[in-house]
Each structure stands twice: as C-alpha cells, then as structure tokens.
C-alpha positions as CSV (number, residue, x, y, z in Angstrom):
1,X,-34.7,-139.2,221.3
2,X,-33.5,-142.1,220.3
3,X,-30.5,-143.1,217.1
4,X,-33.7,-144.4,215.3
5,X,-35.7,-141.5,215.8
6,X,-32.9,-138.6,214.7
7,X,-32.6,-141.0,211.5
8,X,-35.9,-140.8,210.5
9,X,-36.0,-136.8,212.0
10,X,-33.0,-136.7,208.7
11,X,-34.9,-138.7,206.1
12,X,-38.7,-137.1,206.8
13,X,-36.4,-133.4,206.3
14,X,-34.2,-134.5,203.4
15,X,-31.0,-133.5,205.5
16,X,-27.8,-135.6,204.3
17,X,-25.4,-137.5,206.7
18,X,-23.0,-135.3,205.0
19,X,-24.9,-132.0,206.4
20,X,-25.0,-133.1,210.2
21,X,-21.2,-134.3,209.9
22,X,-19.8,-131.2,208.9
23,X,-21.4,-129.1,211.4
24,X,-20.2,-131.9,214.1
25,X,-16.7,-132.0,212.7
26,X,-17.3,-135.5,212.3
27,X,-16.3,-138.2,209.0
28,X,-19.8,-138.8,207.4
29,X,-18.5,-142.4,207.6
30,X,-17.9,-141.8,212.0
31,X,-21.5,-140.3,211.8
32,X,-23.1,-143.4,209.8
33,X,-21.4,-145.7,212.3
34,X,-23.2,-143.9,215.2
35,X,-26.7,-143.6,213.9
36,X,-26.4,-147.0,213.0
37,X,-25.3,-148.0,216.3
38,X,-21.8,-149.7,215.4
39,X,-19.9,-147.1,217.7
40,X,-21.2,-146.6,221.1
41,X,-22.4,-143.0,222.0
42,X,-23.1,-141.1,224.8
43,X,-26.0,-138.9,225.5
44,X,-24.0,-135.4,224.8
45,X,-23.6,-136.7,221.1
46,X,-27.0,-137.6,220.8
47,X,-27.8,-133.8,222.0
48,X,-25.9,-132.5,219.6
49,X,-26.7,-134.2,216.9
50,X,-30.4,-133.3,218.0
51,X,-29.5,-129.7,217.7
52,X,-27.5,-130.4,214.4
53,X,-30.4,-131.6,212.9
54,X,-32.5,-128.7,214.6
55,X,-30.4,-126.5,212.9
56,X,-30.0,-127.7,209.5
57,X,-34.1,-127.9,210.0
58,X,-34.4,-124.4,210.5
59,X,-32.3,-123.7,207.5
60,X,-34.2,-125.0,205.3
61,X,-36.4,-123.2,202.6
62,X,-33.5,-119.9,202.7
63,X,-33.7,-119.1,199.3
64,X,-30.3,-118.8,198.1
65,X,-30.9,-118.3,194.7
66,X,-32.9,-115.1,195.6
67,X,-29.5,-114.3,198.4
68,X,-27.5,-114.9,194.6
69,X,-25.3,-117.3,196.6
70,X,-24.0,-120.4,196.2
71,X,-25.6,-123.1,198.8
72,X,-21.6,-123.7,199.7
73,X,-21.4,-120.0,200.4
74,X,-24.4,-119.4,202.3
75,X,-23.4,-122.2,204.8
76,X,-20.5,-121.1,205.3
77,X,-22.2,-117.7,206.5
78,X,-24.5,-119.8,208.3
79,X,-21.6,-121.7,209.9
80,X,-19.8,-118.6,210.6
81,X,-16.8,-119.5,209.0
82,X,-17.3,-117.0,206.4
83,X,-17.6,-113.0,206.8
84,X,-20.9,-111.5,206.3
85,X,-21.5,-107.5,206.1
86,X,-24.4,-106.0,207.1
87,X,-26.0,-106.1,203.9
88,X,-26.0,-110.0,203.2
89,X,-27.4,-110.4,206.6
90,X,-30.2,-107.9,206.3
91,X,-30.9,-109.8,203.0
92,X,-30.8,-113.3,204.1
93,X,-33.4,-111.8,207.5
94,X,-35.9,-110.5,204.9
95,X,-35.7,-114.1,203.2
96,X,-36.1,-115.8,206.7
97,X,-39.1,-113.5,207.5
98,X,-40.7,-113.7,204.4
99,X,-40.4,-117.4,204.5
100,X,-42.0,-117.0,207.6
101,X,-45.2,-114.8,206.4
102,X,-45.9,-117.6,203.4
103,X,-45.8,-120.6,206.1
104,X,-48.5,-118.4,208.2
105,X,-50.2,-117.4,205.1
106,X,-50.7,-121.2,204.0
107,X,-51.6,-122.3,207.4
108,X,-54.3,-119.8,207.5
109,X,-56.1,-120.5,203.8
C-alpha cells in the first residue's frame, strides 16, 4: 500500500493525522512529512502505519457516550495506558458486539 493510498484509507475513515501520530509516538508534523513524502520511509513504517490506521478503523463507532467516557479516556483504555477493571471492559465488549449485530442487521435488510 502505497503513502497515497494510506492517505486516502485516513480521509475515506475520518481518522486525523493527529490519531495515527499518537499511537506511532510520532510529531503529527514528522507524520505529515512522511505521508507526504518529504522524509523518506522505509517499508516497516509504512506497516505500521497500515496497522495504525487498521486500528483506529476498528475503533470506530465505540459508543463512548453510552461507555459515559470521555473519547480521551477511552483511548487511553484502548491504548493501554490507562487501567481498566473488569467491569469497563465487559461494557465496552457488549458495545463492540452490539455494534457488531446492527452492521449485520443492516447488511441483511
């Protein structure tokens, strides 16, 4: 996949440079300068920008008003740099699957 192509994967999923930066440890501005080709890269960035983007793709739609969290919260959760008990995670599963049910419910009517 090429620079182009994860660029447009970000735009078509409304994920910020910001979002993909922060789970690279990257500057947004280090991050703008590779996807638009400024600072050479090598294929093991590419990758994991890939799978940033993956991951931030998969996040998407986790209702974290019905969680009652704060979208800074919950990514931190998600990023692991932030304790969760049993209880948050059985919540934010429940979310995730029924998420889940409603794509296969719409994809079926």
């Amino acid at each position: 996949m090429s620079l182009l192509d994860l660029k447009a994967e970000m735009v078509r999923h409304r994920i910020r440079q910001r979002q993909v930066a922060a789970l690279l440890g990257l500057s947004e501005g280090r991050l703008s300068d590779i996807l638009l080709g400024v600072k050479p890269v090598d294929s093991d960035t590419v990758r994991r920008i890939r799978e940033a983007i993956e991951t931030l793709k998969n996040r998407q739609g986790v209702p974290r008003a019905a969680l009652g969290m704060a979208e800074s919260q919950l990514n931190a959760v998600l990023n692991g740099t932030r304790h969760a008990d049993s209880a948050l995670i059985r919540r934010i599963l429940d979310c995730v699957e029924k998420l889940k049910s409603e794509k296969q419910r719409g994809r079926h009517e």
